[in-house]
C-alpha positions in Angstrom: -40.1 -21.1 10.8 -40.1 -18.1 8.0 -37.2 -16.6 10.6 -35.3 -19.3 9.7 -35.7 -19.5 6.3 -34.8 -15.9 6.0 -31.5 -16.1 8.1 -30.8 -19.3 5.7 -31.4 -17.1 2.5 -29.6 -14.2 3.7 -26.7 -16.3 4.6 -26.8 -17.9 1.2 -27.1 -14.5 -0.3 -24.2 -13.3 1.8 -21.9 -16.1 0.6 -22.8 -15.9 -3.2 -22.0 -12.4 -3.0 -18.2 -11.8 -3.7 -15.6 -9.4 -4.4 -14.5 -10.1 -7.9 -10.7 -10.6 -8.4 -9.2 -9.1 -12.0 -5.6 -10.0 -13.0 -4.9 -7.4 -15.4 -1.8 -6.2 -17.8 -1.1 -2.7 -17.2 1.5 -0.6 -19.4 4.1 1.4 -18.5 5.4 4.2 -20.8 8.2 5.0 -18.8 9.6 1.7 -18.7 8.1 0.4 -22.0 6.8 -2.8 -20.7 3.7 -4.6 -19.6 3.3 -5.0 -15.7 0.5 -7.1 -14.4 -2.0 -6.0 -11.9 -4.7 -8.0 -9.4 -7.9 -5.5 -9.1 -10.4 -6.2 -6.4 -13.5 -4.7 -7.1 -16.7 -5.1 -4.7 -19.7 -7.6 -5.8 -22.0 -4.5 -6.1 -19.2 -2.8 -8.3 -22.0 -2.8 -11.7 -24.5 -1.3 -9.2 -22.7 1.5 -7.5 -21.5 5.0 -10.3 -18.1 5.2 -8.6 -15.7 3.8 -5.8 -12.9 4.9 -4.1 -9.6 2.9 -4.5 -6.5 1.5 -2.6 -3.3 0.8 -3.7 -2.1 -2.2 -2.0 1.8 -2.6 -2.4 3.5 -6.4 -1.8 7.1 -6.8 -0.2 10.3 -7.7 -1.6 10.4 -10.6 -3.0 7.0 -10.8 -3.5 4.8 -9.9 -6.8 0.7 -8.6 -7.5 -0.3 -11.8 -6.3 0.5 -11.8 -3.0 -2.2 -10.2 -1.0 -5.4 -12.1 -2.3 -3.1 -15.4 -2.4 -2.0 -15.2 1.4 -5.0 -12.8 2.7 -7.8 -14.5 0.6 -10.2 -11.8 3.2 -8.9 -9.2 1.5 -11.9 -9.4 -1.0 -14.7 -9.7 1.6 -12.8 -6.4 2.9 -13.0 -4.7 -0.5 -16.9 -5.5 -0.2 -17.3 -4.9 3.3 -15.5 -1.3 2.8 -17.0 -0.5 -0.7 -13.4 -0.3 -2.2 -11.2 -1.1 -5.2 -8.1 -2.5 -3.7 -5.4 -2.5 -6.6 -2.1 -5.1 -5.8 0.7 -3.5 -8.1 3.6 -5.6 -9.3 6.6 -3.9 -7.5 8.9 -6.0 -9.4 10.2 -8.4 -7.0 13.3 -5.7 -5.5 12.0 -2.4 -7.1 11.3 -1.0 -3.3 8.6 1.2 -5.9 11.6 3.6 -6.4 12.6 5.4 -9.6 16.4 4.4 -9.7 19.4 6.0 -9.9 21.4 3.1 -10.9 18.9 1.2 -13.1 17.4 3.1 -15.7 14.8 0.4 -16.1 13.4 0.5 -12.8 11.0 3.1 -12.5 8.6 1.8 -10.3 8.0 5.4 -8.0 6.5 6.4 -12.2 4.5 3.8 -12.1 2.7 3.3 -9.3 2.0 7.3 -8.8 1.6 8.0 -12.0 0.8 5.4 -15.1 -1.1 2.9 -13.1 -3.2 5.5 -11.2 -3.9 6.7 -14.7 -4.8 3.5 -15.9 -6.7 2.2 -13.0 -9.1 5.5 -13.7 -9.5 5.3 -17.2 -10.3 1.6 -17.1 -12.8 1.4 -13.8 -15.1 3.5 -11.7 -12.9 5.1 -9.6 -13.6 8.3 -8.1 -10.6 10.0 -10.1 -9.5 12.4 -7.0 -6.8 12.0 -4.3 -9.5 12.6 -1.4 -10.9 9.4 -2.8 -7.2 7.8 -3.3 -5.1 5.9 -0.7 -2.1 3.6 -0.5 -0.4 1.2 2.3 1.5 -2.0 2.0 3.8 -4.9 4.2 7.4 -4.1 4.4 9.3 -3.2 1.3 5.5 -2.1 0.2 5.5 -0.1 3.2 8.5 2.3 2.8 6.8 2.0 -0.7 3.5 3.3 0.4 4.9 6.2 2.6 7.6 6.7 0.2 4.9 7.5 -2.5 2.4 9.1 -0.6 5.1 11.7 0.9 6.4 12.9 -2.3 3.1 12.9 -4.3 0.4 14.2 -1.9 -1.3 15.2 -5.1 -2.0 11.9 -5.6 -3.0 10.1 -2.7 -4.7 11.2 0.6 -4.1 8.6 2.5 -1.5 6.3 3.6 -0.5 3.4 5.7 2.6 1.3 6.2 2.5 -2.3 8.0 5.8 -3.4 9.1 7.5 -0.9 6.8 11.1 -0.7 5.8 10.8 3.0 6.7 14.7 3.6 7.4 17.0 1.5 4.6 20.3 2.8 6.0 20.7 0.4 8.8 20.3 -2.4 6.4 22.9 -1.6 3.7 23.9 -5.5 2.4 20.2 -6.7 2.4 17.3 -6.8 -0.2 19.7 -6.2 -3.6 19.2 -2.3 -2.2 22.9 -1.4 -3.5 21.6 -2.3 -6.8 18.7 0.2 -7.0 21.0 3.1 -4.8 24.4 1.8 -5.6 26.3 0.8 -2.4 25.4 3.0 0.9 29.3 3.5 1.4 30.0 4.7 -1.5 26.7 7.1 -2.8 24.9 8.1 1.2 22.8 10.8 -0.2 20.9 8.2 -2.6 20.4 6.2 0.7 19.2 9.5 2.9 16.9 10.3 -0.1 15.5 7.2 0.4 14.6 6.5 3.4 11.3 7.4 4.4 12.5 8.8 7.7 14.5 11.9 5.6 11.2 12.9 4.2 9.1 14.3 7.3 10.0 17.5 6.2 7.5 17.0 2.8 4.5 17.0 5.4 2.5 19.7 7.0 -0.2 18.9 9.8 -2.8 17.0 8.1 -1.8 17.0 4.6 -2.2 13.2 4.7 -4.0 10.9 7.3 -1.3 8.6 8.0 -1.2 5.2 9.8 1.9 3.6 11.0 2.2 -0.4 11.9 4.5 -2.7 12.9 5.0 -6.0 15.6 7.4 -5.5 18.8 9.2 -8.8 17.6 9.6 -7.2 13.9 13.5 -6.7 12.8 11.8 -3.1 11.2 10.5 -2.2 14.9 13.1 0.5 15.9 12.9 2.4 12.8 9.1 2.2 12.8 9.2 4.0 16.0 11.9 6.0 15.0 9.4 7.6 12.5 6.8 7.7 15.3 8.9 9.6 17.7 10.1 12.2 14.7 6.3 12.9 13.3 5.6 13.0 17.5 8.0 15.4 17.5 7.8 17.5 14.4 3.7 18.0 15.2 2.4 15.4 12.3 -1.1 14.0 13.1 -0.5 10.2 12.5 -1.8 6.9 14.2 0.6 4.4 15.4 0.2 1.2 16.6 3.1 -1.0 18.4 1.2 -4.9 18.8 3.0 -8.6 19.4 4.1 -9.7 16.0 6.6 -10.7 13.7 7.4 -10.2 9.9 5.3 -12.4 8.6 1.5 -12.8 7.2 0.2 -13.8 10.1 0.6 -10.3 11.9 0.1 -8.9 8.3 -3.0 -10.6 8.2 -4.4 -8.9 11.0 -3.0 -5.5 10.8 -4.9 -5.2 7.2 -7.8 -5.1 8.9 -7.2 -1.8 11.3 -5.3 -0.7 8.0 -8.8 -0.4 6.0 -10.8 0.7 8.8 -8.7 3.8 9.3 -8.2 4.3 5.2 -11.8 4.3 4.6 -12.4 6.5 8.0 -10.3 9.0 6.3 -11.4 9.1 2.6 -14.1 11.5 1.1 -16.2 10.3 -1.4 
């Protein structure tokens, strides 16, 4: 009998226990404008000096509250992994570039820079890129390699769940022309883009990298496009090929592998 009363209170205990969810308002110099944020931190988060954090990008079309909205598990993750999960707003179409045609839209400053800044000036974060990672679904994806390629200063790991990792064969979707102008007319804002063109940033282990996408996803051939060149070019990576589409569902489940490898790989 007191082994069942135990189980009961440590189930109770288990369920009272929660992630806490933060919707904050973050500032962007750059840009001169508020941007809102969701922060996940861990139910122990007053208990425990400092935590290691990461950036969890949404796709296009979609805004900061995505992930705990559609993937409510996210939070028990964050506890069960001891991390603060930050969801950026990527401004419904930014594709979290800096861009050449909008002046306005300097989302690859923001995430890498200003809100990494914020994030560890306003909670216990351990404020080093061992500690630091970043992945995301689709146009978060290409954002998350796209990021983590060209600021490995910044962020030691990095994943990419159905990412949008080669934009060229897609030149009439996702307002892209907008950010890069049209891929006819200005090719080398395309090719510096894509997240394909930028192997050549990485050296063997200079970030643990995951790779993600389903067999039935429209982004499938690029993803293992980008397999096959890392393969080839001698970059350590994990990539996994499973049955799924573009859609929560896979995303879902694939967040779950995504935070088991991230935390695998960061060093407190």
């Amino acid at each position: 009998m007191k082994q069942l009363f135990l189980a009961l209170f440590v189930l109770l205990a288990l369920k009272s226990a929660a992630a806490d969810v933060d919707t904050v308002k973050t500032y962007s110099p750059s840009m001169k404008k508020e941007i809102k944020a969701v922060v996940i931190t861990p139910s122990n988060y007053k208990e425990k000096s400092k935590f290691p954090v990461v950036y969890l990008l949404h796709g296009y079309s979609g805004n900061y509250a995505n992930w705990v909205n559609s993937v409510p598990a996210i939070k028990t993750l964050a506890d069960q992994h001891q991390l603060i999960i930050v969801c950026p707003d990527g401004n419904y179409n930014s594709w979290y570039l800096d861009s050449p045609e909008q002046a306005n839209s300097k989302y690859e400053t923001y995430v890498a820079k200003e809100l990494v800044k914020w994030i560890d000036g306003n909670y216990k974060t351990i404020a080093d890129k061992k500690a630091r990672a970043i992945t995301g679904l689709s146009m978060g994806g290409h954002g998350a390699l796209y990021l983590a390629f060209r600021h490995q200063d910044v962020f030691s790991v990095a994943g990419s769940m159905s990412g949008g990792v080669d934009i060229r064969p897609f030149p009439n979707n996702w307002d892209m022309a907008k950010l890069l102008g049209t891929y006819a007319a200005k090719p080398t804002q395309w090719d510096n883009a894509s997240v394909i063109n930028l192997t050549n940033l990485l050296t063997p282990n200079s970030l643990a990298l995951i790779v993600q996408c389903g067999t039935e996803d429209f982004f499938y051939k690029v993803n293992v496009a980008l397999h096959e060149k890392l393969t080839y070019q001698n970059i350590p990576h994990t990539f996994i090929a499973n049955p799924g589409a573009h859609n929560w569902k896979y995303w879902a489940d694939a967040i779950h592998y995504q935070l088991v490898f991230i935390k695998a790989n960061l060093k407190e």
